[in-house]
PALUMFI-700775 format. One line per 3 residues: their letters; for each residue x, y, z of C-alpha. Coordinates in steps of 0.25 Angstrom, whole numbers, plus 5000, padded with zeros to 4 digits. Example, Ala and Ser with C-alpha at 12.3 -4.5 7.8 and 13.67 -1.06 7.14 Angstrom:
PALUMFI-700775
AS	5049/4982/5031 ~ 5055/4996/5029 .
end
This chain:
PALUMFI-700775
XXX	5118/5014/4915 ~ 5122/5029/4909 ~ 5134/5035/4907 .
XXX	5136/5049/4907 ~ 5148/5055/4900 ~ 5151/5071/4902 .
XXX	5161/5076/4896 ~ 5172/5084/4906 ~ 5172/5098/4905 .
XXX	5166/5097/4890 ~ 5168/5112/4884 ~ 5183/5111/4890 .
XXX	5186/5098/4885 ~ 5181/5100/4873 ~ 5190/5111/4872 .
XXX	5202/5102/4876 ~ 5198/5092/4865 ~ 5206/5099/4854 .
XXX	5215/5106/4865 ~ 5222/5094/4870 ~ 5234/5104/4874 .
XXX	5222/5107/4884 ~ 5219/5094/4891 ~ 5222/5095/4905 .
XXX	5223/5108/4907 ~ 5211/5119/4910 ~ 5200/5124/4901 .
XXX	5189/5131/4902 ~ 5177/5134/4892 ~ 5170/5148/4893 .
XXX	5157/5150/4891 ~ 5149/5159/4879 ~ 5156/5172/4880 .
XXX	5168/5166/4887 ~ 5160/5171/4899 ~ 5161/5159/4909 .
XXX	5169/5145/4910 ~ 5160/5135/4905 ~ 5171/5123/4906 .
XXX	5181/5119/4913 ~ 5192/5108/4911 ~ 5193/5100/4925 .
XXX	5209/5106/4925 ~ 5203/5122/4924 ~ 5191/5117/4936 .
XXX	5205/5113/4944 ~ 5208/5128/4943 ~ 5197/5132/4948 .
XXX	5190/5138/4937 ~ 5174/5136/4939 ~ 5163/5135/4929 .
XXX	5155/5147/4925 ~ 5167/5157/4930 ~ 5166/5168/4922 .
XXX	5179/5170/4912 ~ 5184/5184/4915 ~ 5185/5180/4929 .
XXX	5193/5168/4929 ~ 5200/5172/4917 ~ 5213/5176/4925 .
XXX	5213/5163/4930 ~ 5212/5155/4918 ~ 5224/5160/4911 .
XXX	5232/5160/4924 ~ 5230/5145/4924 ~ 5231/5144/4907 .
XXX	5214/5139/4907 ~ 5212/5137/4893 ~ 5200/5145/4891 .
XXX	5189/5142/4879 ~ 5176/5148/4874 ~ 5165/5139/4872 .
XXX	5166/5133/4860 ~ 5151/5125/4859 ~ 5154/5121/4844 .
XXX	5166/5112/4848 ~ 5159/5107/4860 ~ 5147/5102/4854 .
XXX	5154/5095/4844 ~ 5162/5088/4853 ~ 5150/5085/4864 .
XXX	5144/5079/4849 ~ 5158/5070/4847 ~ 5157/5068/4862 .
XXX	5140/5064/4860 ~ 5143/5055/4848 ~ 5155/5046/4853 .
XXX	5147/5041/4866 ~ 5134/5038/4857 ~ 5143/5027/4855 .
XXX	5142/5022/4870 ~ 5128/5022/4870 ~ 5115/5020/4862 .
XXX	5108/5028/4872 ~ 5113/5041/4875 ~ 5110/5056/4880 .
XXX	5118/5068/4877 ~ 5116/5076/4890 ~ 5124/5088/4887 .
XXX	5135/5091/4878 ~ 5144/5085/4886 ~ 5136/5073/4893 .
XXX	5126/5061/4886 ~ 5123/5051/4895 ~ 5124/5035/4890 .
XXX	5115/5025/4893 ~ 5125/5013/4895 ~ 5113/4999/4897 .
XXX	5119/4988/4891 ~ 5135/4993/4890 ~ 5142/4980/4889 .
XXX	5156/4984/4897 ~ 5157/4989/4910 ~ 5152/5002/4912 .
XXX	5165/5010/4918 ~ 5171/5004/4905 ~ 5162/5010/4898 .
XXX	5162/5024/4903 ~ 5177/5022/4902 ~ 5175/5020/4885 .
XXX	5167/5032/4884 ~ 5176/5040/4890 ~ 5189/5035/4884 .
XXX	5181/5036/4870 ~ 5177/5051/4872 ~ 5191/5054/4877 .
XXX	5198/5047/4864 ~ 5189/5050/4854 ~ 5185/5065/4858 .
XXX	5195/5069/4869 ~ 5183/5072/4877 ~ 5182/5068/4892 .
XXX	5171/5063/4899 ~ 5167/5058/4912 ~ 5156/5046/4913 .
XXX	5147/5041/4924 ~ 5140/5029/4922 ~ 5128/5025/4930 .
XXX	5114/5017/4930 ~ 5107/5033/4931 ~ 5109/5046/4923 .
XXX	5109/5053/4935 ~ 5121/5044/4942 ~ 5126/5045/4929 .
XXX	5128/5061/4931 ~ 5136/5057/4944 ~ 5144/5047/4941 .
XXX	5149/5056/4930 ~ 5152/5066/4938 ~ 5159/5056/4948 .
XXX	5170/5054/4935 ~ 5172/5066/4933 ~ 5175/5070/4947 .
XXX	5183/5058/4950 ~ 5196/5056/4943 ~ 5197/5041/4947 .
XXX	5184/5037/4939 ~ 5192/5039/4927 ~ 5181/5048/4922 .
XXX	5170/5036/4923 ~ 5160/5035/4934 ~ 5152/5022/4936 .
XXX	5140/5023/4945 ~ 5133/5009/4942 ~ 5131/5004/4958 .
XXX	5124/5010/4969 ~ 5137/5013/4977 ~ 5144/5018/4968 .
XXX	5134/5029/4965 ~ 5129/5031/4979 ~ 5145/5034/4983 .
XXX	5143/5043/4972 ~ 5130/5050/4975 ~ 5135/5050/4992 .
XXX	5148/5059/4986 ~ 5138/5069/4977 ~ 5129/5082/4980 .
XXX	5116/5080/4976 ~ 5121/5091/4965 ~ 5129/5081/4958 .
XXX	5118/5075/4954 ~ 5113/5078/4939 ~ 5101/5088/4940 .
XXX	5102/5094/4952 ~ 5107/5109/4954 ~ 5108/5117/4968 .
XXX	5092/5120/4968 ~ 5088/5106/4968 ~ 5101/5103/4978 .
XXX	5095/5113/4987 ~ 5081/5107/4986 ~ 5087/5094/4989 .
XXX	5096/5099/5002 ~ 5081/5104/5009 ~ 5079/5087/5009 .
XXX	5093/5085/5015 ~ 5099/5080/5001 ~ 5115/5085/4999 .
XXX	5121/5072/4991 ~ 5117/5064/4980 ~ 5116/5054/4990 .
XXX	5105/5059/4998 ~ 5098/5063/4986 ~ 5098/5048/4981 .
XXX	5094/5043/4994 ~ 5084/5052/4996 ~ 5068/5048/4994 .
XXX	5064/5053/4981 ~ 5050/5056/4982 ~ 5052/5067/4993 .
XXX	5065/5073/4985 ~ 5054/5074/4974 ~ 5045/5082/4980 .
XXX	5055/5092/4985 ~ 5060/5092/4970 ~ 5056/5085/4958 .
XXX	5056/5073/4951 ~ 5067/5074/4946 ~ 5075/5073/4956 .
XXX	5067/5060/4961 ~ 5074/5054/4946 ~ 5087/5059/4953 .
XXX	5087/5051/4965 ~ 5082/5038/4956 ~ 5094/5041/4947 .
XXX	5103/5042/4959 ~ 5098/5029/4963 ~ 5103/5022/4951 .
XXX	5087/5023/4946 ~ 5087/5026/4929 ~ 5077/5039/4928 .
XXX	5081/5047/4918 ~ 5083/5040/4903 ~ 5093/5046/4895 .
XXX	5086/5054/4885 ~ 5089/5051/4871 ~ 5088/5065/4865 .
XXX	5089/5078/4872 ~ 5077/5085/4875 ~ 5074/5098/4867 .
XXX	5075/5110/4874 ~ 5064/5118/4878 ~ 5072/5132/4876 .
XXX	5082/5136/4867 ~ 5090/5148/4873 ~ 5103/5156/4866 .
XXX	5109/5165/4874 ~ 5123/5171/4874 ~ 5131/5183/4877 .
XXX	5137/5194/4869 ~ 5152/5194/4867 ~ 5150/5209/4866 .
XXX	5138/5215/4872 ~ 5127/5219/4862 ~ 5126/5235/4862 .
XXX	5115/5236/4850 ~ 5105/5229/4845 ~ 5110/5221/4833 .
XXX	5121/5212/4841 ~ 5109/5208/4850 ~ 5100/5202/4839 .
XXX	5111/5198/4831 ~ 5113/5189/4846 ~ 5099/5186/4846 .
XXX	5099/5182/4832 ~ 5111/5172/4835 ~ 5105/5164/4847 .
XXX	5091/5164/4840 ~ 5098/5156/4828 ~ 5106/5148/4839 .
XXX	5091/5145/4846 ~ 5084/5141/4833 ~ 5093/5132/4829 .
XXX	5094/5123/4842 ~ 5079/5126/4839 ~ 5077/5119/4827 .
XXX	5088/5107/4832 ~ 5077/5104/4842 ~ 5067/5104/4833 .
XXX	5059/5113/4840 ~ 5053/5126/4837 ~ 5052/5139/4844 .
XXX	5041/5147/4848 ~ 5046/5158/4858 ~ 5060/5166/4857 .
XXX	5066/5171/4870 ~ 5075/5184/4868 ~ 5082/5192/4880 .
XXX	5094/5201/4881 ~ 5102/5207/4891 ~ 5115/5216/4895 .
XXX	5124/5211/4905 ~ 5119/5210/4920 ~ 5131/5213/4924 .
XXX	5130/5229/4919 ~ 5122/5241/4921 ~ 5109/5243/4915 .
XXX	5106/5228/4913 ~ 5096/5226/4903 ~ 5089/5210/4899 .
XXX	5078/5210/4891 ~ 5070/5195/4885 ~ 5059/5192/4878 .
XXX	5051/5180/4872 ~ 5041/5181/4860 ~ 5034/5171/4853 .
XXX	5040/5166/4840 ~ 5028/5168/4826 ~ 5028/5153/4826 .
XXX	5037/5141/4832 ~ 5050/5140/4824 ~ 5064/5136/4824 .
XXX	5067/5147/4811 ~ 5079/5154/4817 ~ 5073/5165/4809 .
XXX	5061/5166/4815 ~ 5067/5167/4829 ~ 5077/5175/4826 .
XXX	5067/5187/4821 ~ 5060/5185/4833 ~ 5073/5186/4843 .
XXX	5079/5197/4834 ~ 5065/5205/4836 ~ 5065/5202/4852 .
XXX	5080/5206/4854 ~ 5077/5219/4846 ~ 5064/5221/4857 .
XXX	5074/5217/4868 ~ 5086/5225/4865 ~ 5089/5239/4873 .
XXX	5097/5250/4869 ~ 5109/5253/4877 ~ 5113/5238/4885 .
XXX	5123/5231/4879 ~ 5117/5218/4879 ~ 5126/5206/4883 .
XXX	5116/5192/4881 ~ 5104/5189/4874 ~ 5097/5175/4871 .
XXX	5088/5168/4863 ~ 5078/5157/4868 ~ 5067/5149/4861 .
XXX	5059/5144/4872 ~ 5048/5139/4868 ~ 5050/5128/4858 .
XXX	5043/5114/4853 ~ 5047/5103/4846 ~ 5045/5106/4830 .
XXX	5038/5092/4827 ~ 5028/5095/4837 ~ 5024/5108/4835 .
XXX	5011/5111/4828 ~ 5010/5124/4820 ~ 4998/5134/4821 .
XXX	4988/5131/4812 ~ 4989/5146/4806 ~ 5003/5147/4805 .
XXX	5012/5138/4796 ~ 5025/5141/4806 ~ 5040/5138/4803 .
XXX	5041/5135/4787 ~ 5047/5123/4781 ~ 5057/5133/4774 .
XXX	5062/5139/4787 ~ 5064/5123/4792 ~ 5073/5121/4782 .
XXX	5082/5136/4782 ~ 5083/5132/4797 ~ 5086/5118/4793 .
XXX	5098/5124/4782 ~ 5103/5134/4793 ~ 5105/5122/4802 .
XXX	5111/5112/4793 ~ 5123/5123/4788 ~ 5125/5129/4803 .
XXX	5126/5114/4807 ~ 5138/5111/4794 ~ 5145/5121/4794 .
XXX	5143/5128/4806 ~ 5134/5135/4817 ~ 5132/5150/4809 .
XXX	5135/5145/4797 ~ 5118/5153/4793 ~ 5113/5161/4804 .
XXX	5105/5173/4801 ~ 5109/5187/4798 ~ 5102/5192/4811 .
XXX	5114/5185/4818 ~ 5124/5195/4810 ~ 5138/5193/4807 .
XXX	5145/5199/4815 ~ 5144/5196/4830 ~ 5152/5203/4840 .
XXX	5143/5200/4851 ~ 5143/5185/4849 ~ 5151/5179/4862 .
XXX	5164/5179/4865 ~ 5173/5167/4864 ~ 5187/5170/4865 .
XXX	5191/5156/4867 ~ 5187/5148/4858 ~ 5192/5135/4852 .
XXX	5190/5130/4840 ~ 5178/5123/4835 ~ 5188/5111/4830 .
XXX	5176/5102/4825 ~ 5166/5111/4821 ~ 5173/5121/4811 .
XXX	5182/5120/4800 ~ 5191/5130/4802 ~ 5193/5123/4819 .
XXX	5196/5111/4814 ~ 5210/5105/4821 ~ 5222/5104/4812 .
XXX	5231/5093/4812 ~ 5245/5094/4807 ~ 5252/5080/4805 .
X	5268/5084/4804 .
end
């Protein structure tokens, strides 16, 4: 059997953690920017708010209807999706951390009843973190998915889904879209709606073989997995990513050249390091720019250049994304996003160096390996690079932002005893 706990409305909930003022009443969570609504507590979806509206359209609506409105804060949700990770490692020897807000459990040889179980772990989050979380238990990850979003959607499972018998999960799969179902978006839906498939049902009754030929294996695994068959194993570590892309958008658009590689300079530092906790190294830097689409005179520019050797020295990339954004940069636009990709990038243990060519020295390991350990104590930015500036008045806006109450000093809660 697997469990899989989500956690409801993460970004806003977490917001609500040290708000308890806010409990029960609407949140949302805008995205970098304070552009788009990213999260929703389940009192601001009653209002109709959607996901991805943009801000300063349904701004009138939000304080009409006093919405408690944040910017994202990723410093305080991370630490909490780590509190959240570490308390159900206790549930489980065998676990897998989906996404900052899900991990899946494998629950084999659980000695109580599995709805009390599900219970525990829900109650033991709620106590110890104030986080709350919907679980669905069943003998598949992909069943699993569903019967999580079966207690989320129904009040009178008491946020706990058991899908362990047949009926139970074809009742389910005969009340679902076949877009319920985990891994499958409208273009698959639309492929499977030529072969007459609209429900979960019919894709779990359906004959296999010939939905793969239309598709791919994948989906095959799907209607194993809809079946109560096990396919998919819960994978211990998360695989490393075969891209590593920093993008945002200016605060203030970028009129001259030096805001624009002092951007560039950022996400290049921000890339390297989610480089080197990979342990990976990169061979290509991908660079583009552009203006907003939404103005006259729209200008986009990109390019990719070959690094002098595989490397994770955010020194080394940096000099190459500064020399790129220099080549890609235009007079008179007033640039509004630029971004920084490594996308080519192997594995460091693996990779074998030229023969005429040393690569990344031992010294530039360990800078990298100082820069990272002080960041990681006292702070992200404690080091960066000069390139960066000090200044930043194009960095994003956020407006709305809460304090960081367990990762700074300074945002650390108070308590007064009278």
């Amino acid at each position: 059997m697997f469990a899989l706990v989500d956690c409801n409305s993460f970004y806003a909930s977490c917001e609500q953690v040290f708000r308890p003022d806010l409990r029960d009443k609407p949140v949302v969570v805008l995205s970098n920017n304070d552009g788009f609504v990213v999260a929703r507590s389940k009192e601001a979806k009653a209002l109709g708010i959607g996901d991805l509206h943009p801000f300063f359209k349904i701004e009138p609506i939000l304080r009409k209807h006093k919405v408690a409105i944040f910017s994202s804060n990723y410093p305080l949700y991370g630490d909490i999706s780590h509190r959240v990770m570490k308390t159900l490692n206790q549930f489980s020897p065998n676990i897998e951390v989906y996404s900052i807000d899900e991990m899946f459990l494998a629950l084999q040889g659980i000695p109580v009843d599995t709805r009390d179980y599900g219970h525990i772990i829900k109650d033991t989050l709620w106590n110890h973190i104030r986080m709350p979380v919907g679980v669905g238990i069943a003998p598949t990850k992909t069943l699993a998915k569903l019967a999580n979003r079966v207690a989320k959607k129904m009040p009178h499972t008491g946020g706990v889904c058991v899908l362990d018998e047949p009926h139970k999960w074809e009742w389910v799969l005969k009340r679902s879209q076949v877009t319920d179902i985990w891994g499958i978006a409208n273009r698959m839906a639309k492929r499977l709606e030529e072969l007459n498939i609209h429900t979960a049902w019919d894709l779990a009754t359906s004959n296999s073989k010939q939905v793969r030929k239309r598709c791919n294996v994948n989906i095959e695994r799907t209607i194993n997995e809809l079946n109560g068959i096990p396919c998919l194993a819960l994978e211990d570590v998360p695989p490393a990513k075969k891209q590593i892309y920093c993008t945002r958008s200016f605060g203030k658009k970028a009129t001259t050249l030096e805001p624009v590689l002092n951007a560039l300079s950022l996400y290049a530092a921000r890339a390297a390091e989610k480089l080197r906790h990979q342990n990976h190294l990169a061979l290509t830097v991908h660079v583009f720019i552009h203006t907003s689409p939404f103005e006259p005179n729209f200008h986009s520019a990109s390019h990719v250049i070959k690094l002098p050797y595989p490397t994770d020295d955010t020194r080394v990339i940096t000099h190459a994304v500064r020399q790129l954004g220099t080549a890609l940069y235009k007079e008179g636009h007033a640039f509004l996003k630029a971004g920084v990709g490594l996308i080519e990038i192997i594995d460091k243990n693996d990779y074998q160096f030229d023969l005429f060519h040393p690569g990344q020295s031992d010294k530039a390991d360990k800078l990298m390996e100082v820069i990272d350990r002080i960041n990681r104590l006292e702070g992200k930015g404690t080091l960066f690079l000069g390139a960066q500036g000090v200044s930043k008045p194009w960095y994003m806006r956020q407006q709305f932002t809460s304090p960081q109450y367990t990762t700074k000093w300074s945002d650390i809660p108070v308590v007064s005893a009278h």
